[in-house]
C-alpha positions as a Markdown table, in Angstrom:
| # | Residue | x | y | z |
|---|---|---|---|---|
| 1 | Unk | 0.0 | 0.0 | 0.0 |
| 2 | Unk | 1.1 | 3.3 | -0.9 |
| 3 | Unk | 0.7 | 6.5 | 1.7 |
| 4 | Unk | -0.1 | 10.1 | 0.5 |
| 5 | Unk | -0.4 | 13.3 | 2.1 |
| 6 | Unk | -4.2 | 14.3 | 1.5 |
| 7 | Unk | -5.4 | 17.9 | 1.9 |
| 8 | Unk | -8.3 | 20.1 | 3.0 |
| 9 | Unk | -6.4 | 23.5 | 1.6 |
| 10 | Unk | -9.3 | 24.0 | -1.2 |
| 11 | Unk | -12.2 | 23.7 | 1.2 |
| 12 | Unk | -11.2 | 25.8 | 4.1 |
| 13 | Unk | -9.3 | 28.3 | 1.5 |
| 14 | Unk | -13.1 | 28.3 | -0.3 |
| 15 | Unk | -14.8 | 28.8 | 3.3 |
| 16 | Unk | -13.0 | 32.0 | 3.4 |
| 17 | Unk | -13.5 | 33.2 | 0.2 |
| 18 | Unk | -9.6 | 33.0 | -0.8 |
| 19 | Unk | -8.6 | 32.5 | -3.8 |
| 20 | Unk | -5.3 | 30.4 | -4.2 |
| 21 | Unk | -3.8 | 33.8 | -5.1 |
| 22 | Unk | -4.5 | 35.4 | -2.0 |
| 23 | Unk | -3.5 | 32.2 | 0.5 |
| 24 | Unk | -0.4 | 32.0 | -1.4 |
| 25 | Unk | 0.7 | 35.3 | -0.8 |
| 26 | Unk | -0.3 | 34.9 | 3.1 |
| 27 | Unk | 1.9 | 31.9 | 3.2 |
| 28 | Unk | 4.9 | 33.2 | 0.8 |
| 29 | Unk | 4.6 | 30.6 | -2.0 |
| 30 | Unk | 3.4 | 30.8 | -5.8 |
| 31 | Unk | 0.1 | 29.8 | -7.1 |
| 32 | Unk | 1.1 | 27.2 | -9.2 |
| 33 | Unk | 2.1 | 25.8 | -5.5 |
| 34 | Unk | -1.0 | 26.1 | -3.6 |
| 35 | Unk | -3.0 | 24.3 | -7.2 |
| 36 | Unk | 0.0 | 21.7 | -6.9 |
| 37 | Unk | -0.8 | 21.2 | -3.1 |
| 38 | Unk | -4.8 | 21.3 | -4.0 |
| 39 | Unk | -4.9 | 18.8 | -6.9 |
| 40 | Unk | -2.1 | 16.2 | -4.7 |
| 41 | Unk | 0.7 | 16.9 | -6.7 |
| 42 | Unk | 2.8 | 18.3 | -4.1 |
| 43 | Unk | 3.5 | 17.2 | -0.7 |
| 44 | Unk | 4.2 | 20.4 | 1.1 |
| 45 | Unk | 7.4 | 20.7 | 3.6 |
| 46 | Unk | 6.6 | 20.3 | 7.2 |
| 47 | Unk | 6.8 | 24.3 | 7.5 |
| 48 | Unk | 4.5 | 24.9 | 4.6 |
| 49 | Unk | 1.7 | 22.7 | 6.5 |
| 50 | Unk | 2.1 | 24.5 | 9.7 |
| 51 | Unk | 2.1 | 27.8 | 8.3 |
| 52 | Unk | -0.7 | 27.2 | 6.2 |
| 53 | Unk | -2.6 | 25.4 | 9.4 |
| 54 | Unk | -1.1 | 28.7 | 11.2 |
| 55 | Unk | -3.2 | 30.8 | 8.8 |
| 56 | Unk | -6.2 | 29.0 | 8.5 |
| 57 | Unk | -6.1 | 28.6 | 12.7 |
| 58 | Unk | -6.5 | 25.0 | 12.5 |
| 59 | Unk | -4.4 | 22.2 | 13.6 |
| 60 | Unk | -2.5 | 20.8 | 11.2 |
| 61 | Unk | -3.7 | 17.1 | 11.1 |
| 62 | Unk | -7.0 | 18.8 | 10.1 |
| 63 | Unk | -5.8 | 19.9 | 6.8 |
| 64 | Unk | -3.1 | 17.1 | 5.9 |
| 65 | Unk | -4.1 | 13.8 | 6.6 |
| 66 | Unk | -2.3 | 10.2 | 5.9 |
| 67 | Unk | -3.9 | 8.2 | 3.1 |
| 68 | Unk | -3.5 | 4.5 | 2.3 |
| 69 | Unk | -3.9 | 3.9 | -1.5 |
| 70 | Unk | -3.5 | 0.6 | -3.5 |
């Protein structure tokens, strides 16, 4: 079984009313990043998920979660 980093980013960047413009400039990364990061393309560093947990005021294992895929 393979393990992935899944992600929450899009929703709670949506409840806001972000768009991934505006959460990458609050966490100092490009666009292209934060759609990498959305669609699962990227797995962010460990201080990219805090700081974007550290925006969003939620703990981190909200927004990145372990996945088991086949």
């Amino acid at each position: 079984m393979e393990e992935k980093i899944k992600n929450e980013v899009s929703t709670y960047r949506a409840e806001m009313g972000m768009t991934q413009e505006d959460l990458a400039s609050k966490v100092n990364v490009s666009r292209q990043t934060i759609i990498a990061l959305e669609k699962g393309n990227y797995t962010p560093s460990i201080l990219l998920a805090l700081k974007i947990a550290g925006f969003f005021k939620i703990p981190v294992e909200k927004i990145f979660k372990i996945s088991h895929e086949k």
